[in-house]
PDB file with SEQRES, HELIX, SHEET and CRYST1 records, atoms N, CA, C and O in Angstrom:
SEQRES   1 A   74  UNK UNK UNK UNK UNK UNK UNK UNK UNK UNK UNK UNK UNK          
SEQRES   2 A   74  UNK UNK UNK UNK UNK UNK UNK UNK UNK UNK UNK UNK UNK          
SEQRES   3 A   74  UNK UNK UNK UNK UNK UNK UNK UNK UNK UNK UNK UNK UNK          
SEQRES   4 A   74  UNK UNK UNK UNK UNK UNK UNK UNK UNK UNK UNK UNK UNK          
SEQRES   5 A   74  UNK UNK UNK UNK UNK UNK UNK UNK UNK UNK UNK UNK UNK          
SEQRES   6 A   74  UNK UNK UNK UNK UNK UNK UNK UNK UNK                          
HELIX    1 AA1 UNK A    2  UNK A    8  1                                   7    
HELIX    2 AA2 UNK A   16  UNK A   56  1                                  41    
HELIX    3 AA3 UNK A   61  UNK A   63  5                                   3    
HELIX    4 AA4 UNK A   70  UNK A   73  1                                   4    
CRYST1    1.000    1.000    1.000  90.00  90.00  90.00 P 1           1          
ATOM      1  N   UNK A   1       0.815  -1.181   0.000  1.00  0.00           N  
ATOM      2  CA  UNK A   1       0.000   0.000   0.000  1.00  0.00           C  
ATOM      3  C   UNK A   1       0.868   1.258   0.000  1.00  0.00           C  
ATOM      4  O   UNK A   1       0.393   2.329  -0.380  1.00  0.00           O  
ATOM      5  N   UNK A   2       2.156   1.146   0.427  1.00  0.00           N  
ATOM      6  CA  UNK A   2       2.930   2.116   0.368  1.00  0.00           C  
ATOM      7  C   UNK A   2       3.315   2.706  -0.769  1.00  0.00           C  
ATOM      8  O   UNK A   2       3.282   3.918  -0.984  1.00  0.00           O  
ATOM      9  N   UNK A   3       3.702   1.813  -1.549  1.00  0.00           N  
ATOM     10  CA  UNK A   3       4.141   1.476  -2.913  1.00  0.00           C  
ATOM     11  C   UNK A   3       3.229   2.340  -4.130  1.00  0.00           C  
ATOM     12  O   UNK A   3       3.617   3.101  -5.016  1.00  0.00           O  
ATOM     13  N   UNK A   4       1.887   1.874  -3.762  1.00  0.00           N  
ATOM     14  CA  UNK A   4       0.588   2.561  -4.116  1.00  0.00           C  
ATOM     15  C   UNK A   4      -0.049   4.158  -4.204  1.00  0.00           C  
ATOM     16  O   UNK A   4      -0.749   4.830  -4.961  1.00  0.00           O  
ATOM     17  N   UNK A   5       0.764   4.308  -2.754  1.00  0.00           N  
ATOM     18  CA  UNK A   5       0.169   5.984  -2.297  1.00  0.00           C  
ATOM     19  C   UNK A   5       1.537   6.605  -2.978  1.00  0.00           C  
ATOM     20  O   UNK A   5       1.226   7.713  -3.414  1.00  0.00           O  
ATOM     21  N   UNK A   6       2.916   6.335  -3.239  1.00  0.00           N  
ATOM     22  CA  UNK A   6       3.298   6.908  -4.155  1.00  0.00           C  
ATOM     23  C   UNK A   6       3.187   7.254  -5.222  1.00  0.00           C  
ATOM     24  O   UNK A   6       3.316   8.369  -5.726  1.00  0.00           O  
ATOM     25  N   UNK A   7       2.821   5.862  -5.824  1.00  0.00           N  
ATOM     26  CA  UNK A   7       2.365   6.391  -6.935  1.00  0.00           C  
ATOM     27  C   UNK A   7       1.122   7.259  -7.800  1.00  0.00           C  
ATOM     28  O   UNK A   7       1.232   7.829  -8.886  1.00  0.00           O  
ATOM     29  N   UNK A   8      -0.087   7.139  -6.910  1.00  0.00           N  
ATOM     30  CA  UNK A   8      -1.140   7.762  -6.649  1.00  0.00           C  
ATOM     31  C   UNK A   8      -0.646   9.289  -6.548  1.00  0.00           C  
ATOM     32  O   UNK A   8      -1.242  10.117  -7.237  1.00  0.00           O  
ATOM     33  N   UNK A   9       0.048   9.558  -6.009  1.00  0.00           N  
ATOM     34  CA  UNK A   9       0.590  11.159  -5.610  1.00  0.00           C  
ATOM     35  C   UNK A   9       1.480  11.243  -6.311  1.00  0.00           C  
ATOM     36  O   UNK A   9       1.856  12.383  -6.036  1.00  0.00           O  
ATOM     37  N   UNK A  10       2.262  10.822  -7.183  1.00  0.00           N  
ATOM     38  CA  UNK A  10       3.306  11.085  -8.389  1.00  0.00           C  
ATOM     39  C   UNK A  10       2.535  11.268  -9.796  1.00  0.00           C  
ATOM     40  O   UNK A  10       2.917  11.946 -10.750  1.00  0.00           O  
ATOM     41  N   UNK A  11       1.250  10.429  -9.683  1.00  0.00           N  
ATOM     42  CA  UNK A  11       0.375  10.376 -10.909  1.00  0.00           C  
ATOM     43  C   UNK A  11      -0.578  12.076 -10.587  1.00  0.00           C  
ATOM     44  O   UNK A  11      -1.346  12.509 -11.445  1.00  0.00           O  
ATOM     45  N   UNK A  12      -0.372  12.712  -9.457  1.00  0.00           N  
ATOM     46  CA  UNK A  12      -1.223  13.950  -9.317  1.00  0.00           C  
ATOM     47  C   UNK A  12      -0.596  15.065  -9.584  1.00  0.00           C  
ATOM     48  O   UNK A  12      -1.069  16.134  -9.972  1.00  0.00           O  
ATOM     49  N   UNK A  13       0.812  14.688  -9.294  1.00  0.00           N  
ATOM     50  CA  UNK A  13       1.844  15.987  -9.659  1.00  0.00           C  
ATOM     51  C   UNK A  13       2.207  15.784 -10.902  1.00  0.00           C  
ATOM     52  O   UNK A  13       3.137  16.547 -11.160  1.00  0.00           O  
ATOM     53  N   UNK A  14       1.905  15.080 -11.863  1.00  0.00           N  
ATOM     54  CA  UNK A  14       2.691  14.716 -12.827  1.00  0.00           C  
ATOM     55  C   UNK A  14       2.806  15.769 -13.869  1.00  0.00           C  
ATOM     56  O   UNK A  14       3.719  15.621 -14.682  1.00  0.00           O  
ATOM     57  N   UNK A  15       2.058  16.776 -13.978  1.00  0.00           N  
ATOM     58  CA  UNK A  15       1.908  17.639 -14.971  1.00  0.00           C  
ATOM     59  C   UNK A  15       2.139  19.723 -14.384  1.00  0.00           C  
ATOM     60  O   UNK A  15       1.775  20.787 -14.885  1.00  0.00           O  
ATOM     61  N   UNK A  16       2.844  19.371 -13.245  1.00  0.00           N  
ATOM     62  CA  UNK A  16       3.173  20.687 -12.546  1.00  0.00           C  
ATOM     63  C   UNK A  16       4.415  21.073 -13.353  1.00  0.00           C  
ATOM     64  O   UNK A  16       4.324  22.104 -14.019  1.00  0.00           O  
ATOM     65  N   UNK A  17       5.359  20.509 -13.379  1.00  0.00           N  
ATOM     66  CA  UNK A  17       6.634  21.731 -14.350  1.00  0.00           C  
ATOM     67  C   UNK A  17       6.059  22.033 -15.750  1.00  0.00           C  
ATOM     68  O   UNK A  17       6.653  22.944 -16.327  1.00  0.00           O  
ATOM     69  N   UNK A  18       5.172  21.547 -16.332  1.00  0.00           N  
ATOM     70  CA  UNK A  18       4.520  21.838 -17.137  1.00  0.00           C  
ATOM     71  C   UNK A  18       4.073  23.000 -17.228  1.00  0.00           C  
ATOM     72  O   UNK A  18       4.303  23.815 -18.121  1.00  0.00           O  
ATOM     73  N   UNK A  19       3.389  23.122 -16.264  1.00  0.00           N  
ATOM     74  CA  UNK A  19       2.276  24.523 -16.454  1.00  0.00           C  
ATOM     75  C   UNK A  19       3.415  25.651 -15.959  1.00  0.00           C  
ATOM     76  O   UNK A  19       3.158  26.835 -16.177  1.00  0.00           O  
ATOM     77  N   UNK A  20       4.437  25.360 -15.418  1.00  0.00           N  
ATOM     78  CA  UNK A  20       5.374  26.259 -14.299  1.00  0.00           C  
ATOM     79  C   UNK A  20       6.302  26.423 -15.493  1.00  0.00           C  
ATOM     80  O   UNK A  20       7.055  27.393 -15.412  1.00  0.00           O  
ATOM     81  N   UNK A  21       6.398  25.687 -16.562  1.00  0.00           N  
ATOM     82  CA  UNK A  21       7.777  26.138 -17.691  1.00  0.00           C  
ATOM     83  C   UNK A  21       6.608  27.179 -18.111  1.00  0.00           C  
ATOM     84  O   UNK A  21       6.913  28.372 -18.121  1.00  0.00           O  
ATOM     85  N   UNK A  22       5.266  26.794 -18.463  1.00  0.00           N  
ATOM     86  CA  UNK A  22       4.383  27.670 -19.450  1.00  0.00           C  
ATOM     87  C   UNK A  22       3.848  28.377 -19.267  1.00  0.00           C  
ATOM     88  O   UNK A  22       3.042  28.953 -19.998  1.00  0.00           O  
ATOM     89  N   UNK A  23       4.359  28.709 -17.374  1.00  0.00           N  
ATOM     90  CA  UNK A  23       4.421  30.440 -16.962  1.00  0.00           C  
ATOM     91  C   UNK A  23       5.485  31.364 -17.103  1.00  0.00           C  
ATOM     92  O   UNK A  23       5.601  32.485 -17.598  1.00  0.00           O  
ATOM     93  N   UNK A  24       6.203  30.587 -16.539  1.00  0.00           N  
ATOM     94  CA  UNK A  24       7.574  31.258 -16.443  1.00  0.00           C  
ATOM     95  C   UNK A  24       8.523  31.444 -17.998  1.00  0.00           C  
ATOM     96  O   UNK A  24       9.488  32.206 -17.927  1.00  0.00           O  
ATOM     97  N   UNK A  25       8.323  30.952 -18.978  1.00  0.00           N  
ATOM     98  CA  UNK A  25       8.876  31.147 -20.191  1.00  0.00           C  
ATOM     99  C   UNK A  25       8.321  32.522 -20.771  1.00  0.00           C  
ATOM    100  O   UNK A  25       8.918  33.234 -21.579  1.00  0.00           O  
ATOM    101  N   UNK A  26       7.442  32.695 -20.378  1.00  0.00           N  
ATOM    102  CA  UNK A  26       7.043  34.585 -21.410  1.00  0.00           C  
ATOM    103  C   UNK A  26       8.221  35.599 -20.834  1.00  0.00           C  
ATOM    104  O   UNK A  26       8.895  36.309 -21.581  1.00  0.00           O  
ATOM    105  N   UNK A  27       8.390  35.554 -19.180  1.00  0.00           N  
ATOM    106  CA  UNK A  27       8.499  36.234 -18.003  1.00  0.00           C  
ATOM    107  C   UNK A  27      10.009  36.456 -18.754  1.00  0.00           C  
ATOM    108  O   UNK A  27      10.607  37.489 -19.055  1.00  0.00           O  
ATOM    109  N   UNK A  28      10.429  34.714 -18.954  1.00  0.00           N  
ATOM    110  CA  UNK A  28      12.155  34.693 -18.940  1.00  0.00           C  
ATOM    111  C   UNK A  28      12.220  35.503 -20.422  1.00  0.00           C  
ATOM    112  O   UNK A  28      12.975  36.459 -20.597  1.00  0.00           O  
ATOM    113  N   UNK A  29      11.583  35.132 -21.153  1.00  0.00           N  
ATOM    114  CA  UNK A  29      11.757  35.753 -22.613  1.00  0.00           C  
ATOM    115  C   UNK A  29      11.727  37.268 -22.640  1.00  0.00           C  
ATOM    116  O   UNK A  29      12.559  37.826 -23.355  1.00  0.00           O  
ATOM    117  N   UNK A  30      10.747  38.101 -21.848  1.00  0.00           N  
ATOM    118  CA  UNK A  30      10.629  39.172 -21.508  1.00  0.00           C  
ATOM    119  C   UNK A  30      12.300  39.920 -20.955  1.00  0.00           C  
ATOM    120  O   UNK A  30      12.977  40.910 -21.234  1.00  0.00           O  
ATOM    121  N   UNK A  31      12.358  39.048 -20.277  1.00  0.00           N  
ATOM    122  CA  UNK A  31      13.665  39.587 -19.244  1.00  0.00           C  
ATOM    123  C   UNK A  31      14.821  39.574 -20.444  1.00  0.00           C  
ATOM    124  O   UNK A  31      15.501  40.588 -20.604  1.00  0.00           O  
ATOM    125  N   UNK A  32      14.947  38.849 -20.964  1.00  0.00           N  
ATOM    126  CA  UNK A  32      16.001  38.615 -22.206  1.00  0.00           C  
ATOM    127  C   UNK A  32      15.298  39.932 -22.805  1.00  0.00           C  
ATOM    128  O   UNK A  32      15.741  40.943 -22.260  1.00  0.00           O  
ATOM    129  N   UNK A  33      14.920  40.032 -23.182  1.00  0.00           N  
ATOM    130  CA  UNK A  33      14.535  41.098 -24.224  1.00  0.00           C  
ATOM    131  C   UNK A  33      14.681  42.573 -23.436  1.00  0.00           C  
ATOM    132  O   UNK A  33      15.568  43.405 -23.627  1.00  0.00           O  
ATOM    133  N   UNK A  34      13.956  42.630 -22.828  1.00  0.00           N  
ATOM    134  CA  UNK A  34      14.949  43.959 -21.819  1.00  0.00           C  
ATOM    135  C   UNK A  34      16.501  43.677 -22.087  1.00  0.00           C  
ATOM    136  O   UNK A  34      17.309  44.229 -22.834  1.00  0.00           O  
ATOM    137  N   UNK A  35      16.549  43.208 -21.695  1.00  0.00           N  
ATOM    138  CA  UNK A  35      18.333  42.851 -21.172  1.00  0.00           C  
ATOM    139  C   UNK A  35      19.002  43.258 -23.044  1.00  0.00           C  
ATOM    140  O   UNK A  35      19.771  44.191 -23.278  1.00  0.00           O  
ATOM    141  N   UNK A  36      18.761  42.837 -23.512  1.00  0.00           N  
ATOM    142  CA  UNK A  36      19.026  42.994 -24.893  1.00  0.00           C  
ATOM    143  C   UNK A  36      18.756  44.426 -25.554  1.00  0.00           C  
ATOM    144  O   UNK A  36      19.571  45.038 -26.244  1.00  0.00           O  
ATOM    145  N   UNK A  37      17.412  44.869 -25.206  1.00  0.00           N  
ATOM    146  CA  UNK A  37      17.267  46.355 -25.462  1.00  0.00           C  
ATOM    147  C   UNK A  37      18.308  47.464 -24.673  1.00  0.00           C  
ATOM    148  O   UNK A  37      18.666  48.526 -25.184  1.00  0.00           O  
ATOM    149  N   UNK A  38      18.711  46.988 -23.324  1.00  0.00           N  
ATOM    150  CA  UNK A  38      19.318  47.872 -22.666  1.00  0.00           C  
ATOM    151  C   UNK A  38      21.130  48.333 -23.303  1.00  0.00           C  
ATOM    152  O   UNK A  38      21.717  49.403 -23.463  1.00  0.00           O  
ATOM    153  N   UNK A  39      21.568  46.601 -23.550  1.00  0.00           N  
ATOM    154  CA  UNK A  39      22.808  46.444 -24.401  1.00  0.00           C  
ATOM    155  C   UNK A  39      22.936  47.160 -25.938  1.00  0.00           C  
ATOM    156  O   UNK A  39      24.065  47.402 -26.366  1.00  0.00           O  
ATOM    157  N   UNK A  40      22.012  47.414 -26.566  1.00  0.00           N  
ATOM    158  CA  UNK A  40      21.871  47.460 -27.799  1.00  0.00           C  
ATOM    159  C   UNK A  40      21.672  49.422 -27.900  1.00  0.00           C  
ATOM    160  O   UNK A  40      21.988  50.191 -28.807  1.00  0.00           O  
ATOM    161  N   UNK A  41      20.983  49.704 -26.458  1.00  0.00           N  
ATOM    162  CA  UNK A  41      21.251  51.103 -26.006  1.00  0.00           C  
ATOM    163  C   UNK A  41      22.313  51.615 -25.713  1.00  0.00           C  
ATOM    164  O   UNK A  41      22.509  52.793 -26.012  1.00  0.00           O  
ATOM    165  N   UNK A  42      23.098  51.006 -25.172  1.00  0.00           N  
ATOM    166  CA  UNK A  42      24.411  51.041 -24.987  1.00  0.00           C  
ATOM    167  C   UNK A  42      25.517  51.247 -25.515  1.00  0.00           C  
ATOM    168  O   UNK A  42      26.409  51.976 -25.081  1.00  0.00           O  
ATOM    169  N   UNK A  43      25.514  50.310 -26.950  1.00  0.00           N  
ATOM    170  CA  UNK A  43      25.999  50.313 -28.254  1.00  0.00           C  
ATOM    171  C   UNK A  43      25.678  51.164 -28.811  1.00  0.00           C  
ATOM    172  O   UNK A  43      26.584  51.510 -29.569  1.00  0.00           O  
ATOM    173  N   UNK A  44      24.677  51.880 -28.906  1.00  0.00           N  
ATOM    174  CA  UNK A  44      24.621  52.953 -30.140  1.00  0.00           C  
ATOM    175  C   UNK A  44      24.841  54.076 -29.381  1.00  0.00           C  
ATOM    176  O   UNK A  44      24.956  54.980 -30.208  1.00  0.00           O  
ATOM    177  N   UNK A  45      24.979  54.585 -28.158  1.00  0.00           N  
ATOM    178  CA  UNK A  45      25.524  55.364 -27.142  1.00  0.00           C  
ATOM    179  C   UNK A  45      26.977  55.841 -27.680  1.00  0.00           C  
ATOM    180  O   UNK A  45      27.379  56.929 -28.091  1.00  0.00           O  
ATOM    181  N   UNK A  46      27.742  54.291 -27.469  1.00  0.00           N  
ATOM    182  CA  UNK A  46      29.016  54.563 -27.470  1.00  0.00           C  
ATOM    183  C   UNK A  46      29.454  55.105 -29.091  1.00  0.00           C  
ATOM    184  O   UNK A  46      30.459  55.773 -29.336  1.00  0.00           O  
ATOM    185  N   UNK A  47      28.377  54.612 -30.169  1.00  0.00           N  
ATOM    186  CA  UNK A  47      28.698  55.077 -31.072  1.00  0.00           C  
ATOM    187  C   UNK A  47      28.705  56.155 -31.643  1.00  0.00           C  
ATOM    188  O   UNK A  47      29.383  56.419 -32.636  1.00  0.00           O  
ATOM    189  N   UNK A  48      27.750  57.083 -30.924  1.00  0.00           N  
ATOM    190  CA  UNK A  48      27.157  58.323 -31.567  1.00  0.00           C  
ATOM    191  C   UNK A  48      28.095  59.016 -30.872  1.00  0.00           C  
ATOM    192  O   UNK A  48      28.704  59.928 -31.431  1.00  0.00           O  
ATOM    193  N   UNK A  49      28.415  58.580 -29.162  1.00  0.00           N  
ATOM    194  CA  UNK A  49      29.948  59.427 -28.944  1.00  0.00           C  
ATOM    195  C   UNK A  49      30.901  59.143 -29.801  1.00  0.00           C  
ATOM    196  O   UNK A  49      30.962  60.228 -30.379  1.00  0.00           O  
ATOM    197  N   UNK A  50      31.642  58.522 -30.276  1.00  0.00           N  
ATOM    198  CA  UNK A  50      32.634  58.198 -31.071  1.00  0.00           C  
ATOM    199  C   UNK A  50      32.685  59.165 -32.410  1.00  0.00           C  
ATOM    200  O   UNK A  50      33.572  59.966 -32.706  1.00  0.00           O  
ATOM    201  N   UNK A  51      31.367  58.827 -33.192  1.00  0.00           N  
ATOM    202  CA  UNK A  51      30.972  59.802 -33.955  1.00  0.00           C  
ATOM    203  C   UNK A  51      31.175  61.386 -33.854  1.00  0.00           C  
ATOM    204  O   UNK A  51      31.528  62.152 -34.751  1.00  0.00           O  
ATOM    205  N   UNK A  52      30.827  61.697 -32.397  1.00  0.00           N  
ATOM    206  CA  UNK A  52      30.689  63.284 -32.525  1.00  0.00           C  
ATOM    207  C   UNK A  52      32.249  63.891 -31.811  1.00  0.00           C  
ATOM    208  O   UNK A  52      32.740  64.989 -32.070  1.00  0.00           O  
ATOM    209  N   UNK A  53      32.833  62.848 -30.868  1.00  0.00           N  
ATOM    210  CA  UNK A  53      34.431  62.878 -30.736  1.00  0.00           C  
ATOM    211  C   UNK A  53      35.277  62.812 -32.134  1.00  0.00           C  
ATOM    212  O   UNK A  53      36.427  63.245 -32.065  1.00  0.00           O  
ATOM    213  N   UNK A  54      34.859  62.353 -33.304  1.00  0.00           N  
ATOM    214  CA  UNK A  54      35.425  62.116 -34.353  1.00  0.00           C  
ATOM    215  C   UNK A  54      35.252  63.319 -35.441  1.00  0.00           C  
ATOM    216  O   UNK A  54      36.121  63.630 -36.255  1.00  0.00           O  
ATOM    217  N   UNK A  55      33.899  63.978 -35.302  1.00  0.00           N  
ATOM    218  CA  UNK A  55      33.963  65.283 -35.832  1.00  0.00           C  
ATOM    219  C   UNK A  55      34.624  66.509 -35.510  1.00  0.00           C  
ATOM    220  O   UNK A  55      35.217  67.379 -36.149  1.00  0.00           O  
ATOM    221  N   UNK A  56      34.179  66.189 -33.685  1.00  0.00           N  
ATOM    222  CA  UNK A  56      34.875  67.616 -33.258  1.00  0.00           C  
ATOM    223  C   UNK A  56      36.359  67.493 -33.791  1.00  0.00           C  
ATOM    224  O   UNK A  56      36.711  68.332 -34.619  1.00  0.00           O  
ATOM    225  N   UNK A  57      37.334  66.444 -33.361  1.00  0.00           N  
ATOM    226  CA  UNK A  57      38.559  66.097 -33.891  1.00  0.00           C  
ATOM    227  C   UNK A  57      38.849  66.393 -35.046  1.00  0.00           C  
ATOM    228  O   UNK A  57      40.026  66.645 -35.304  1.00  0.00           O  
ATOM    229  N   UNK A  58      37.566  66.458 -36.356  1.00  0.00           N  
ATOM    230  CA  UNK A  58      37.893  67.032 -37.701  1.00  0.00           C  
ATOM    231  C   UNK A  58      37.716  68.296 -37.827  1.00  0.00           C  
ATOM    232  O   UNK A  58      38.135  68.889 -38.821  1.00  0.00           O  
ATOM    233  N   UNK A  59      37.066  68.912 -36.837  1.00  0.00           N  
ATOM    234  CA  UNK A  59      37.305  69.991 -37.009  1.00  0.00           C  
ATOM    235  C   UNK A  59      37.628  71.288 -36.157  1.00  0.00           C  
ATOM    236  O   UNK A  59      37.129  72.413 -36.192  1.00  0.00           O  
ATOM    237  N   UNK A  60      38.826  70.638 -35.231  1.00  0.00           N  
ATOM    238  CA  UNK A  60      39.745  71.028 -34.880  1.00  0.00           C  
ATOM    239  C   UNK A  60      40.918  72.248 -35.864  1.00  0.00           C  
ATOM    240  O   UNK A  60      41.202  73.445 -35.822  1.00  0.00           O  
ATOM    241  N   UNK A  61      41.211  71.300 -36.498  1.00  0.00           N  
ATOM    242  CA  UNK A  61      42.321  72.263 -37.444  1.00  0.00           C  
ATOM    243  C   UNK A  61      42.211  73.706 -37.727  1.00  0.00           C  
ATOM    244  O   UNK A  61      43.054  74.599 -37.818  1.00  0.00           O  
ATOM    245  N   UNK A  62      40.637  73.667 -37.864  1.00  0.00           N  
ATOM    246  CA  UNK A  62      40.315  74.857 -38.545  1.00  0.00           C  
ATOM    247  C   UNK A  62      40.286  76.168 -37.223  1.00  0.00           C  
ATOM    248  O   UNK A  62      40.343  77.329 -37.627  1.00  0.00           O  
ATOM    249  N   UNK A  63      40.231  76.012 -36.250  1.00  0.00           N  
ATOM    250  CA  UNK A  63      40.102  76.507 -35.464  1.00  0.00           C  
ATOM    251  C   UNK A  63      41.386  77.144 -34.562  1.00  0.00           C  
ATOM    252  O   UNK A  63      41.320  77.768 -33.502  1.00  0.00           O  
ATOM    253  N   UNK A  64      42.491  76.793 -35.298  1.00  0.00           N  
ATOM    254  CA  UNK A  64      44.259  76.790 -34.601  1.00  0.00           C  
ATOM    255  C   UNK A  64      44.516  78.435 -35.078  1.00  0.00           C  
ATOM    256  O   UNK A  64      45.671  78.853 -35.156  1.00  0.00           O  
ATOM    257  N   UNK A  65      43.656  79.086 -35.304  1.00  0.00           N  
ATOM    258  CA  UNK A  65      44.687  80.321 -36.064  1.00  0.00           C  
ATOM    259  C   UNK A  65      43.321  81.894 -35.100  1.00  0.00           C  
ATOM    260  O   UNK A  65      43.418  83.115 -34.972  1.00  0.00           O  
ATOM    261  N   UNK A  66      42.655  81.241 -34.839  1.00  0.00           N  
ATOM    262  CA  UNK A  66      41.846  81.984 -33.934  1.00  0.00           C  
ATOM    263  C   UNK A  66      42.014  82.334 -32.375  1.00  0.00           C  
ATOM    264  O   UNK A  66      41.094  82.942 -31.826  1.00  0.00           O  
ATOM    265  N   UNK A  67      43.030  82.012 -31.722  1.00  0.00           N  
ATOM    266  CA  UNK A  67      43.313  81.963 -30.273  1.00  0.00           C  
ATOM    267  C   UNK A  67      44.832  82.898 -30.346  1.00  0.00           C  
ATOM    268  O   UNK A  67      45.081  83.580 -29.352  1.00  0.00           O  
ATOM    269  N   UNK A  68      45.755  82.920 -31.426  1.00  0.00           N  
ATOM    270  CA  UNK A  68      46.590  83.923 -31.185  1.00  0.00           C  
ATOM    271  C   UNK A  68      46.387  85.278 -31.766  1.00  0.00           C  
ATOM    272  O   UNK A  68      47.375  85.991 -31.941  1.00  0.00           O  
ATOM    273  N   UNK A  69      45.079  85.740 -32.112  1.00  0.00           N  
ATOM    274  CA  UNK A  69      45.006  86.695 -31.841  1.00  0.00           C  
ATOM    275  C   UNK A  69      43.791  87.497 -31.079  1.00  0.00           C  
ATOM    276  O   UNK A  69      42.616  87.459 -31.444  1.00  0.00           O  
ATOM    277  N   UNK A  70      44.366  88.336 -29.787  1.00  0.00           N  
ATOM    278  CA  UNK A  70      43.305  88.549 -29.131  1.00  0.00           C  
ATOM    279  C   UNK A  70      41.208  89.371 -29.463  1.00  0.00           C  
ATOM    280  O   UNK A  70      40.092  89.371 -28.943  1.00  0.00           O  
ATOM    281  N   UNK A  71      41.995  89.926 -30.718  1.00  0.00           N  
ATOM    282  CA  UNK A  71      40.809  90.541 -30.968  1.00  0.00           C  
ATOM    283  C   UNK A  71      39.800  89.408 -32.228  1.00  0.00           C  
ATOM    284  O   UNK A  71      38.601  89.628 -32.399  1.00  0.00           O  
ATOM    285  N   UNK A  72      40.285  88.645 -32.729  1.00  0.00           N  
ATOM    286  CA  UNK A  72      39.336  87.622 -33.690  1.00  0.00           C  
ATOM    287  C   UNK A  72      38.808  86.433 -32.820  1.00  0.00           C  
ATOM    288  O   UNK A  72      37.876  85.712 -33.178  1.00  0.00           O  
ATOM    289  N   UNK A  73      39.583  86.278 -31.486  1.00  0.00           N  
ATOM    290  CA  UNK A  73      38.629  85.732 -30.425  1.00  0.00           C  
ATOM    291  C   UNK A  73      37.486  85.876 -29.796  1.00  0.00           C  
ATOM    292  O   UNK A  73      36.771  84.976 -29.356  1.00  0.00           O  
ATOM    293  N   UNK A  74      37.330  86.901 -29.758  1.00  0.00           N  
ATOM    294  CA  UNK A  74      35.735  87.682 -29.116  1.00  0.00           C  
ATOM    295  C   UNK A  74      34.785  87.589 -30.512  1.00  0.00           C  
ATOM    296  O   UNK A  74      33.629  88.012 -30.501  1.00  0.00           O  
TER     297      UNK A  74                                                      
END                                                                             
């Protein structure tokens, strides 16, 4: 009878990670997807700095002949 009530109660749980993957899978997918939007924010961050560090840097040069003299500064 022992033997019995196990299995009786193994045959009742038998379908619980089931329903518990086919909650928890939107949740996890969700979380990935944040997580992915946040990285991907990140990346184009660093790029648009790079970008606008890369302009100012181009156009630098032009700007070297304006600081020695005091009156074309103002």
């Amino acid at each position: 009878m022992h033997v019995s009530g196990r299995r009786l109660r193994a045959a009742r749980e038998s379908g619980q990670v089931v329903v518990l993957f086919g909650l928890l899978l939107p949740m996890i997918l969700a979380m990935g997807a944040v997580v992915m939007d946040i990285g991907n924010w990140y990346v184009h961050k660093r790029h648009l700095q790079t970008q606008v560090d890369a302009a100012a840097l181009a156009a630098a040069p032009s700007f070297t002949g304006c600081f020695h003299d005091a009156a074309s500064a103002k």
